[in-house]
C-alpha positions as MATLAB code, in Angstrom:
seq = 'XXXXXXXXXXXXXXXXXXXXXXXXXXXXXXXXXXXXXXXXXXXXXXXXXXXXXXXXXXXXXXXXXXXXXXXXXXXXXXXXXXXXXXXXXXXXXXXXXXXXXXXXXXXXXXXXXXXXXXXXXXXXXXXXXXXXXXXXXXXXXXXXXXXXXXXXXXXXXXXXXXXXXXXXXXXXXXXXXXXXXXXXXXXXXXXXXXXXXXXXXXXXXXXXXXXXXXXXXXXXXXXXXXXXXXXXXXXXXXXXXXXXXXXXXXXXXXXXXXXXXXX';
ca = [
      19.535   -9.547    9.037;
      17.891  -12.896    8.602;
      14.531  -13.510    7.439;
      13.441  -14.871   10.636;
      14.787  -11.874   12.341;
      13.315   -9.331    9.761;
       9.872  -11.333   10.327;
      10.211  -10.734   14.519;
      10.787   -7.400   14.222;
       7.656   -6.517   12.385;
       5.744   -8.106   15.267;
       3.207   -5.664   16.983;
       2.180   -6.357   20.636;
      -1.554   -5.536   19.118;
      -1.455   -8.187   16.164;
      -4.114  -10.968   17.146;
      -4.863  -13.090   17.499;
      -1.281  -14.493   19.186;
      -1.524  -17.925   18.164;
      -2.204  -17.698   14.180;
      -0.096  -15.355   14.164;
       2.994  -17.347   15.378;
       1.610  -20.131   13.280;
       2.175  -18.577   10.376;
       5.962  -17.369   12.251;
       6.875  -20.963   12.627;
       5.833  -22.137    9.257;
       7.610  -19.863    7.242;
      10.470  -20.458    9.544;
      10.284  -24.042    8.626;
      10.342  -23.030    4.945;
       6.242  -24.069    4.866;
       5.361  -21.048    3.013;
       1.963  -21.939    2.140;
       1.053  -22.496    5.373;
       2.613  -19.435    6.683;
       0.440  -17.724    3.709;
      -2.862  -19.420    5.275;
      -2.299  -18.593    8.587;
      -1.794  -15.096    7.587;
      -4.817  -14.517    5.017;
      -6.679  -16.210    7.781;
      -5.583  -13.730   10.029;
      -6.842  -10.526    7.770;
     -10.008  -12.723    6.821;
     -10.531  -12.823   10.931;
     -10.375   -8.644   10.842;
      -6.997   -8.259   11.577;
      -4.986   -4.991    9.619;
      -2.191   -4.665   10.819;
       0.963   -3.889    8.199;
       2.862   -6.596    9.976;
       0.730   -8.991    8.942;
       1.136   -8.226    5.325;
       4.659   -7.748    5.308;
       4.935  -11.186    6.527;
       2.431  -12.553    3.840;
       4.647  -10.354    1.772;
       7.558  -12.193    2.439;
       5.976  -15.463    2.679;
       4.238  -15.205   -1.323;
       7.996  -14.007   -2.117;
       9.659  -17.152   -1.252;
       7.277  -19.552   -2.643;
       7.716  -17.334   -5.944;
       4.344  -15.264   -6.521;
       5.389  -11.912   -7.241;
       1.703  -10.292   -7.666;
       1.004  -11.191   -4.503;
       3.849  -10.303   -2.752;
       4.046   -6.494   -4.367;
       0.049   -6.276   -3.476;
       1.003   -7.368    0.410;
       4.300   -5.062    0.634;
       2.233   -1.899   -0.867;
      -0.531   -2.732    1.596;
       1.916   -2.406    4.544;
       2.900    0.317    3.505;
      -0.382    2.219    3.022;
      -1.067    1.167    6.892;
       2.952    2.036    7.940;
       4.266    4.270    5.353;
       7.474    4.687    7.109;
       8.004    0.694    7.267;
      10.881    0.611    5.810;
      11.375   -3.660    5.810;
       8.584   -3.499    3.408;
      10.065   -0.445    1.451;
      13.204   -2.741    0.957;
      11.868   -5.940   -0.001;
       9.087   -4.395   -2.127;
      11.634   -2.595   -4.380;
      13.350   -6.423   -4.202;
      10.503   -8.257   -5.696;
       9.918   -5.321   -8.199;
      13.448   -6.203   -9.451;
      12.224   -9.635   -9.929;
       9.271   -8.773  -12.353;
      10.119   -8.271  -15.829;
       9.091   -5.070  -16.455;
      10.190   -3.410  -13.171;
       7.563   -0.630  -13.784;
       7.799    1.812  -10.946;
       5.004    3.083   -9.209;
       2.414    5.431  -11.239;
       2.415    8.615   -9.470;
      -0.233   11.168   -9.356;
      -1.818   13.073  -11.286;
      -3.666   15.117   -9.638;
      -2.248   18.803   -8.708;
      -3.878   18.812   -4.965;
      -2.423   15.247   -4.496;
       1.361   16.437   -5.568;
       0.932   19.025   -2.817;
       1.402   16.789   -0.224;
       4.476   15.216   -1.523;
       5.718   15.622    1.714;
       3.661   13.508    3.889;
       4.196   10.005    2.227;
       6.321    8.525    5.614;
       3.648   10.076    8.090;
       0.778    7.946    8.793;
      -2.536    8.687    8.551;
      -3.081    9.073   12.665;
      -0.317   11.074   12.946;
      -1.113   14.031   10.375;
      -5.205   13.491   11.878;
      -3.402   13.980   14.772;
      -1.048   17.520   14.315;
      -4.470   18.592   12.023;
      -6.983   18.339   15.278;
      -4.119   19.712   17.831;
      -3.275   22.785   15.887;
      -7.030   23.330   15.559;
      -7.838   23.368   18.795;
      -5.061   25.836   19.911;
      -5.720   27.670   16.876;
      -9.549   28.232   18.788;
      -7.842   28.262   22.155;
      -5.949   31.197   21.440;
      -9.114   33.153   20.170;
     -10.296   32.069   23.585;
      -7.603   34.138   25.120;
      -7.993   37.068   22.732;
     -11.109   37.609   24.795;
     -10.137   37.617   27.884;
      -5.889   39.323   27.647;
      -5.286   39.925   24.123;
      -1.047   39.740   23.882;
       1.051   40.984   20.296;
       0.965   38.683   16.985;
      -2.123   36.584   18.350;
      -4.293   36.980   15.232;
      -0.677   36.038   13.303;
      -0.554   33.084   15.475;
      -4.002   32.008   15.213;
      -3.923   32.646   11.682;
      -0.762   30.229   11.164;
      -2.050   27.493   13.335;
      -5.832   27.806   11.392;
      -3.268   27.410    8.120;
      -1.422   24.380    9.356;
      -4.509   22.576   10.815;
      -6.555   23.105    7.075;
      -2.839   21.866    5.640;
      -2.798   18.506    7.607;
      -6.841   18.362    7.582;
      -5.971   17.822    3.300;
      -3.320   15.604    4.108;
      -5.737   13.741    5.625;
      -8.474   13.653    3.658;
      -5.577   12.731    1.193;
      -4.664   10.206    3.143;
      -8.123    8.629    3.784;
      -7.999    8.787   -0.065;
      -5.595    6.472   -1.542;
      -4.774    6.144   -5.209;
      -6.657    3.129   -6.784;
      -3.420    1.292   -7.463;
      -3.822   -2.524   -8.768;
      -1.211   -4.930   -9.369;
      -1.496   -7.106  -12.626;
      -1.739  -10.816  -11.573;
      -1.115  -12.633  -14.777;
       1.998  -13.761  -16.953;
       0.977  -11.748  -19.513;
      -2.178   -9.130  -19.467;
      -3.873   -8.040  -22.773;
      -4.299   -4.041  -22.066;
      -6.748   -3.110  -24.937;
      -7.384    0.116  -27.280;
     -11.440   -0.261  -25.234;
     -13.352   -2.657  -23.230;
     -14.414   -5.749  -25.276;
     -12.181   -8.795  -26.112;
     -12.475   -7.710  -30.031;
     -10.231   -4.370  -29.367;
      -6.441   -4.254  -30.914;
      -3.951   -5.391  -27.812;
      -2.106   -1.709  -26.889;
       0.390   -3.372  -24.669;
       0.571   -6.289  -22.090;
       0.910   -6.099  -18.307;
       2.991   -9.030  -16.745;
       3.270  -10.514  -12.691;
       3.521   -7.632  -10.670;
       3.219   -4.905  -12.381;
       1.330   -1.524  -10.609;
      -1.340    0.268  -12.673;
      -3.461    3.536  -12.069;
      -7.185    2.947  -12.187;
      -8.971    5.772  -13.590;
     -12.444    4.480  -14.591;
     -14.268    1.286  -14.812;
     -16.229   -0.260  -17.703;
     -18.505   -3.785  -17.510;
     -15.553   -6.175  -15.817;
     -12.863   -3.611  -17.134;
     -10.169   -1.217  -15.495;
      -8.726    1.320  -17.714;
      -5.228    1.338  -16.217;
      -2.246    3.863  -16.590;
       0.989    3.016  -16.012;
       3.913    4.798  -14.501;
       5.491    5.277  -18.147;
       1.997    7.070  -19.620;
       0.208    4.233  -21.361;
      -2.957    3.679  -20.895;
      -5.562    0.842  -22.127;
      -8.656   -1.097  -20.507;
      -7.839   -4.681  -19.006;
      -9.740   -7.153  -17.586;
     -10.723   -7.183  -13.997;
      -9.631  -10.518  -13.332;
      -6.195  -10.020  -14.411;
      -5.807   -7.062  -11.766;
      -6.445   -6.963   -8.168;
      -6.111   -3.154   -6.075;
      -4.371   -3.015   -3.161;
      -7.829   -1.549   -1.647;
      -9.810   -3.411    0.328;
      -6.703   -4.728    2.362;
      -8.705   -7.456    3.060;
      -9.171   -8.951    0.144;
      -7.907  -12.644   -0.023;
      -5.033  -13.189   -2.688;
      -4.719  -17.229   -2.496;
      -7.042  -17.228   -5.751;
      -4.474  -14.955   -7.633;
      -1.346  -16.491   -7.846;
       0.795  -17.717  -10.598;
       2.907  -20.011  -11.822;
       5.840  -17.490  -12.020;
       9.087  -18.667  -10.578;
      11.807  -17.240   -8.958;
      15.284  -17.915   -8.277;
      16.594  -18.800   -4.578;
      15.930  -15.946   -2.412;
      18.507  -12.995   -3.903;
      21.296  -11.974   -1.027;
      20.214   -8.632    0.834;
      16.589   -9.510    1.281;
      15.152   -9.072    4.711;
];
């Protein structure tokens, strides 16, 4: 599958508006990434959220070689379309390109590794199965009281279970990790929060932190590997708001031609 093709099919009838939109289509099909990358960051300045949109900024900071920016724009499609599975792909492709190729912290909180399961459903579709099984959880006490039939308070029981269960996952959901993405060749990650601390370990283009707490104009960041430090604000930029412009943050980072096998 071809860029350009990969591109078209992560068009949504309800991206708009149209015309930026396909302005930032025809530019990166013309190999002028930048302006594909304006027309697009225009586009989410405008309103628009819509993980199309930043899967094709994705793939548009990708070829003109910022990796921050394009693992920031993959893992914000994917928070909106966690089943996307273009932006799955190619974000595990520009991961490859970074050079620590740190994976993804995961969580660590026990409620959140509950709801392992729910990471390709969306957040309007477990809302969704969480309100329906609610409401026939209270229409079948409606029926108890007027014809009672066997295993209703088993059946209302299990739906009351299931609609609690996806009411977490949503709440979960509506909840996401405060993942950043380090946006600097190399990022000082500090023993504290003041320039005069002893350098624990560096951060470099691309790589995904935890934020736990913040300090002054400091994160103190975990990473997927356990080691934790305070860095810089600057140097980091979280995935949340989606909105947030990311023109300002890239680097001088190259990359090779685009590698075979990326959409």
């Amino acid at each position: 599958m071809t860029w350009t093709l990969a591109l078209m099919v992560a068009l949504a009838v309800e991206v708009a508006p149209t015309d930026l939109y396909q302005s930032g289509l025809d530019s990166f099909n013309v190999g002028d990434f930048a302006a594909s990358i304006q027309s697009y960051e225009e586009l989410l300045s405008k309103g628009q959220d819509h993980p199309a949109i930043h899967y094709n900024l994705g793939n548009a900071y990708y070829r003109e070689g910022h990796m921050g920016p394009a693992v920031v724009s993959y893992e914000r499609a994917l928070q909106l379309n966690p089943s996307m599975d273009l932006a799955n792909d190619n974000l595990e492709q520009a991961i490859n390109r970074t050079a620590n190729k740190l994976a993804r912290p995961p969580s660590t909180s026990s409620f959140r590794k509950v709801y392992f399961w729910h990471d390709s459903m969306s957040v309007k579709t477990v809302y969704a199965v969480a309100l329906i099984t609610w409401w026939m959880a209270w229409g079948l006490l409606i029926v108890r009281i007027v014809k009672p039939f066997r295993f209703q308070r088993r059946a209302v029981a299990l739906l009351s279970m299931v609609a609690l269960l996806f009411y977490g996952s949503y709440w979960v959901k509506s909840h996401p990790l405060s993942i950043a993405v380090a946006m600097g060749e190399k990022v000082p990650v500090r023993f504290g929060h003041t320039n005069t601390d002893t350098i624990h370990f560096e951060l470099f283009t691309g790589d995904r932190v935890l934020i736990d707490d913040e300090i002054d104009g400091w994160y103190r960041v975990e990473t997927a590997t356990g080691d934790r430090g305070w860095a810089r604000k600057e140097y980091l930029i979280p995935i949340n708001p989606r909105r947030r412009a990311l023109r300002s943050y890239t680097t001088s980072d190259s990359i090779e031609e685009n590698p075979s096998g990326l959409l």
